[in-house]
N, C-alpha and C positions, 0 to 999 in steps of 0.2 A: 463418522462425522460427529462434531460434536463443538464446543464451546471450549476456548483456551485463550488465558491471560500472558501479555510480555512484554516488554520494552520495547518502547522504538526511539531512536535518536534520531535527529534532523540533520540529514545529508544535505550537504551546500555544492553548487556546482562551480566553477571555473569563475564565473562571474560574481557570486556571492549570493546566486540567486537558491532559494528552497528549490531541490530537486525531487524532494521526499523524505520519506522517513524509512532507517533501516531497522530492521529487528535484530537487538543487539541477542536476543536468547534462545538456543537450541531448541525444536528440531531446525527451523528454516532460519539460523543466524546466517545474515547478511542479506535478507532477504528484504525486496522495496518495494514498498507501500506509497501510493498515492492517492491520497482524497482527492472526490469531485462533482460533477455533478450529470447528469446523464440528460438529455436532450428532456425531457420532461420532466426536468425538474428535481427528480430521486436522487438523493445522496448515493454515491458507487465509491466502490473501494477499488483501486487495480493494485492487484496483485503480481511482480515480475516487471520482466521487461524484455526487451527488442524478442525473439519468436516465443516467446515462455511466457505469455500474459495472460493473468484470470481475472475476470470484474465482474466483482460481485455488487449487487444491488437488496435491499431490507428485501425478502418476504413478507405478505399479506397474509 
């Protein structure tokens, strides 16, 4: 594990609405990313989508 820099471009859905953001750079190109915010408040990240989903949340 560790820390890694890369693009992400803004995926737009059917409607014109932000769906997320893809990562446009290898290892996980095409991969979607959604900012949020988790029931108390904490910034989360979700990682994936429909059975394949990781959310991650800041460590203290």
């Amino acid at each position: 594990a560790g820390e890694f820099v890369t693009q992400l471009k803004a995926k737009i859905d059917d409607d014109g609405e932000l769906d997320g953001y893809m990562q446009i750079d290898p290892p996980l190109q095409g991969a979607l990313y959604r900012f949020g915010q988790a029931e108390d408040g904490a910034a989360i990240i979700v990682l994936g989508e429909g059975a394949v989903k990781y959310t991650f949340v800041v460590a203290e």
